[in-house]
PAZALO-276608 format. One record per residue: x, y, z negated of N, C-alpha, C in turn. Coordinates in pm, whole numbers, plus 50000, padded with zeros to 5 digits. Each point is the difference from the previous one (the first is absolute). Example, Ala and Ser with C-alpha at 12.3 -4.5 7.8 and 13.67 -1.06 7.14 Angstrom:
513194943149220499115011950000500905012050000499655010550072500825011949994499235010949927
***
This chain:
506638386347556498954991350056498785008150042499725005149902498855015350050500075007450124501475003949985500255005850135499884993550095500194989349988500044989750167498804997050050498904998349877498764999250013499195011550083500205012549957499875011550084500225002850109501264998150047500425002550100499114991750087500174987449973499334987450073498845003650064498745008349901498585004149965500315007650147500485011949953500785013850095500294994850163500894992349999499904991850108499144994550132498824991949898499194995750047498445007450012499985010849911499025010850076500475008450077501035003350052500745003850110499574992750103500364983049981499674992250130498255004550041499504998049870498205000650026499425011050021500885012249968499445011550058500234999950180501455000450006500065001650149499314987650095499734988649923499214987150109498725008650032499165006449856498545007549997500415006450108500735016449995500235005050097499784994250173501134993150018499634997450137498664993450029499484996049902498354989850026499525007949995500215010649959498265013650005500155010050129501315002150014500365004950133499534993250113500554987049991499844992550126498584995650065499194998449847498384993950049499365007649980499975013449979499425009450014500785017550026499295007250000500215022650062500325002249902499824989649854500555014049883501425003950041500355010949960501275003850027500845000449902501474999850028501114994749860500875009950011500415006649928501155012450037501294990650056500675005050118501144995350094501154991749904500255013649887500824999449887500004989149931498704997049987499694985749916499784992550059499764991150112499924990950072501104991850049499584988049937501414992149979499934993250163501714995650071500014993450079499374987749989499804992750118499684986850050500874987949975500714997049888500534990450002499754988449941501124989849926499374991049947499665001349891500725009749895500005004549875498525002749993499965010650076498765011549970498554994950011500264984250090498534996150049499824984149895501205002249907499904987449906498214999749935499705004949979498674997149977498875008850039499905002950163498945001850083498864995249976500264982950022498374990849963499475009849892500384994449905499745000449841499315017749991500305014450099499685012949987498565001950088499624985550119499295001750099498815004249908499534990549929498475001649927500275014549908500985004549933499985014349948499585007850087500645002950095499535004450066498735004750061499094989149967498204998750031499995011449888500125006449923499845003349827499555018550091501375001750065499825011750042498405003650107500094986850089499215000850086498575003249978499724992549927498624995949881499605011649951500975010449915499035013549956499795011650112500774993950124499385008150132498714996950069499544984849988499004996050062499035005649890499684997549852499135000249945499445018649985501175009749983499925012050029499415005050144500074995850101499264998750112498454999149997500134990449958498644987349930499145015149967500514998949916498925007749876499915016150040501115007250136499745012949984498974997150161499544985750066499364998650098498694999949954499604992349891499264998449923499225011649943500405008549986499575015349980499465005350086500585002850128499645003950103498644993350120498765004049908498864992850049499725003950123499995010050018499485007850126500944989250137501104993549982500374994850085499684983449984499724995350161499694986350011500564992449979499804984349921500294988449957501284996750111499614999350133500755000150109501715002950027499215017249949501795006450021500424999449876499314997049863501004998149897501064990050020499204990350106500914988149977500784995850064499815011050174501075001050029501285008349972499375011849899501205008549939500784992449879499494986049951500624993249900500794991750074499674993550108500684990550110501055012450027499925005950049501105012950045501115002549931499484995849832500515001049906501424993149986499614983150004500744988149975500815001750103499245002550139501404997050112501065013949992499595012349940500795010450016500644998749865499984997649889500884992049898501324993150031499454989750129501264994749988500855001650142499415011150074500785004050124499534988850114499154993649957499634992750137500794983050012500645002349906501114988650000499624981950022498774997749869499724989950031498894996250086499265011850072499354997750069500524997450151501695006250013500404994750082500224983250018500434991649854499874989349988499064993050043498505004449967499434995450062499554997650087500415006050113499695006550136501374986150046500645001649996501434987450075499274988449931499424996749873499944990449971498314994550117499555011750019498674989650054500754998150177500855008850034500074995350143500794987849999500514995149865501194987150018498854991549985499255003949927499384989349932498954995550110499555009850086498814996450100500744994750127500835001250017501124999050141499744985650006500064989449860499874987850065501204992650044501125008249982501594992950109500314992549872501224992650041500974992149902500865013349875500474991049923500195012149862501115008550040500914995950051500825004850060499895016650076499084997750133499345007650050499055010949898499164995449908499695007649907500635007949933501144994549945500975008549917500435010950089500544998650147500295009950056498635013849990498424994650038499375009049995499945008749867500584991749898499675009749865501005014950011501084998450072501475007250031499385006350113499174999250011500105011450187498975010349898500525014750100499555010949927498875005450081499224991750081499415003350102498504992049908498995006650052498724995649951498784995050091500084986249975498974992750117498805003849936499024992850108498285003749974499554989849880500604989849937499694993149865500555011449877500575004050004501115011449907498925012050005499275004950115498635008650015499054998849891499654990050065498634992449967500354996549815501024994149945499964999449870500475013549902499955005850086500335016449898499015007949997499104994650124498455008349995498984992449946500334986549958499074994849924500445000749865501355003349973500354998249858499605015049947500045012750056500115011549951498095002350027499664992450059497975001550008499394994149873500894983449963499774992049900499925011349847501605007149986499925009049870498905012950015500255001950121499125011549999498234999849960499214988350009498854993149979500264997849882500974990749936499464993549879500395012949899501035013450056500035008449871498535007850008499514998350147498345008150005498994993449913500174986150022499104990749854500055003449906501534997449986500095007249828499685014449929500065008050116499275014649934498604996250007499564996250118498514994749984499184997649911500914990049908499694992949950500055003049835500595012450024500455005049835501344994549916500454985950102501214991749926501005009949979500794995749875500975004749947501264991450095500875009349992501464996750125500734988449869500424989250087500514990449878501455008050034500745003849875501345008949979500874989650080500094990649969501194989050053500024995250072499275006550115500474991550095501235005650119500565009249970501345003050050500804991249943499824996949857501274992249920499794990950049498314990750000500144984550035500764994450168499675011850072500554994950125501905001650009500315010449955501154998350008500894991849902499184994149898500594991149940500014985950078498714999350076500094990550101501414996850106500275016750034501214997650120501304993749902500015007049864501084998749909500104985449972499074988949956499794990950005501234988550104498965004150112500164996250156501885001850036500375012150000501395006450020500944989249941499385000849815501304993549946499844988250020499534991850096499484983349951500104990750115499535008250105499734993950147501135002050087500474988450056501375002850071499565008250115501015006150071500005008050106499664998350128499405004450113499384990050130501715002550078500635007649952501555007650100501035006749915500545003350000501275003249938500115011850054500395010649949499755011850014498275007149995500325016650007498355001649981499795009549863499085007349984499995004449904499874992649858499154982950026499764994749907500934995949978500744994850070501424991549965500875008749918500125012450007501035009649984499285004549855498945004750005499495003049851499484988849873499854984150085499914993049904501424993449969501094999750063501334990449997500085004049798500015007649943500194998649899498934995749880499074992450055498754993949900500464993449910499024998849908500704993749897498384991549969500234981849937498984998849952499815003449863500725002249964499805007249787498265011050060500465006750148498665010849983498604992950010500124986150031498254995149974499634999249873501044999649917499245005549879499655009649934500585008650047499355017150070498725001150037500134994950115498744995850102498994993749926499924989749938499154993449930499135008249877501115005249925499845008749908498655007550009501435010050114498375015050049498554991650063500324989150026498664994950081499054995649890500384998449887498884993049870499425012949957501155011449963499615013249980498845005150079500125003150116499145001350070498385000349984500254982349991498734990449993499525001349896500935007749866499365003849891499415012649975500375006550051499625014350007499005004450100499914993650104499374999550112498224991049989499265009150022498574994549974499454990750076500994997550113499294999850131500754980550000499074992250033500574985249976500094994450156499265007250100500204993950098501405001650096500585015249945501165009450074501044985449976500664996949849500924988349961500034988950069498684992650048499684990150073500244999150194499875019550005500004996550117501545003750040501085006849891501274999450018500964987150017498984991349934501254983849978499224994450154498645000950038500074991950116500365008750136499975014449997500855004950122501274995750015500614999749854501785002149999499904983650030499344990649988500524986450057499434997950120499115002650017499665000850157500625004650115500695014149979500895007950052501364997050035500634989949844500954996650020500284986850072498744990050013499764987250079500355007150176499525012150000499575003850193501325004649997500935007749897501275005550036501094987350065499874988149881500814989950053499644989750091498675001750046499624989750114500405002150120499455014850026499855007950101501755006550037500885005049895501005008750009501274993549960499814988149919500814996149920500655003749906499755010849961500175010949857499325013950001500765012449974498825011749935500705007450091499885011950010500755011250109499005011349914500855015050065499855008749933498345005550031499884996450137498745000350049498794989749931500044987449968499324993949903499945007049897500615004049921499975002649867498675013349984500285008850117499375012850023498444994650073500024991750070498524995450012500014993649914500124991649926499184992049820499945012249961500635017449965499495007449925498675000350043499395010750116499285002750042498634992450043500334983449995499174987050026499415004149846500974995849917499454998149842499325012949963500105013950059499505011049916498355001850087499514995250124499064998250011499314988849899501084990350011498964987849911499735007949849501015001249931499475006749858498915010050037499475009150099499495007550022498214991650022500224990250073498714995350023499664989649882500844998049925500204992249842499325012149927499835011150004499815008149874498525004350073499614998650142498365004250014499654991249957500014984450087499524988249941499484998549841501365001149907499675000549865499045014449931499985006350065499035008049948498345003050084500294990850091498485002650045499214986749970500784987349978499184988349918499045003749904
***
């Protein structure tokens, strides 16, 4: 009976190592030796959702190490710290969800029927709404991380975890706007057992975490977000998921001047 128990254990951190794997690969540059990098299948991506927010874990002691060796460096301006911290987040994750957000504002500004939208999220071509929201989104971090040196604020650690627990959320829960897609393909094996995962790390958080406005402004992005995914799209796409990151990591960002300059 022992033995079966083991094996079982053995088993299933097998599954959760290789799901981690492809989630740290995929949403972000860290690199995975070839050797160890498990295929794409259904096995391996059995619990993707459930690795998305681990994932933030890695991200988090890159931003705050940033943080603090920018922070040192007085002789340089509030300005370029914060665009070398903005530089930071988008070169972390290869550009990825900022591509999301870039398809998501030209679908979203286009105005056509959903249909028509969905096609714009799939074209690899970048209109002047897809411009315009990548230069306001990467001006937005770049300012509010200049506040925050400004300002002396301390970098709230979690907010890599809170946003991608957001997409993790979103992935396992919200039906699909299309069938096929990266979301389709990396969430087909969700499970709801992981909102209590999800739930879990999110109290944790809120306990450990000083900051009361960051929690507040995670539950009304992630329902707000998820109201415009199904109005507008009729479910989530891989491109949604990657603009709610980048939507939500400005908001926690202007959540943590706010609360410290009251």
């Amino acid at each position: 009976m022992l033995k079966l128990i083991q094996i079982y254990i053995q088993k299933l951190l097998y599954k959760i190592i290789n799901s981690f794997l492809i989630a740290l690969t995929f949403l972000s540059i860290f690199p995975a030796p070839q050797k160890f990098l498990p295929e794409w299948n259904e096995k391996n991506l059995r619990y993707f959702c459930i690795m998305i927010p681990v994932t933030g874990f890695f991200f988090a002691p890159c931003w705050l190490s940033c943080f603090y060796a920018l922070g040192l460096a007085v002789k340089i301006s509030v300005t370029l710290r914060g665009f070398l911290m903005t530089f930071l987040t988008l070169g972390l994750t290869g550009g990825l969800h900022m591509d999301g957000l870039m398809d998501t504002c030209d679908a979203i500004f286009s105005r056509r029927d959903r249909e028509t939208r969905l096609k714009i999220l799939s074209d690899t071509h970048a209109g002047s709404f897809a411009v315009m929201g990548c230069t306001l989104a990467l001006m937005a971090k770049t300012f509010l991380f200049a506040e925050i040196f400004s300002h002396g604020i301390k970098i709230n650690f979690f907010i890599p975890v809170y946003s991608r627990l957001g997409m993790a959320v979103i992935l396992n829960n919200i039906k699909f706007a299309k069938s096929g897609g990266l979301a389709f393909i990396t969430g087909a094996a969700r499970k709801k057992s992981g909102n209590i995962f999800f739930l879990f790390l999110f109290f944790i958080l809120s306990f450990v975490n000083n900051s009361i406005i960051i929690p507040v402004i995670f539950i009304f992005s992630l329902i707000i977000w998820i109201k415009i995914c199904l109005k507008i799209f009729g479910g989530i796409t891989g491109d949604l998921l990657g603009a709610f990151l980048e939507i939500s990591e400005i908001l926690f960002l202007t959540g943590t001047v706010i609360e410290n300059c009251i």
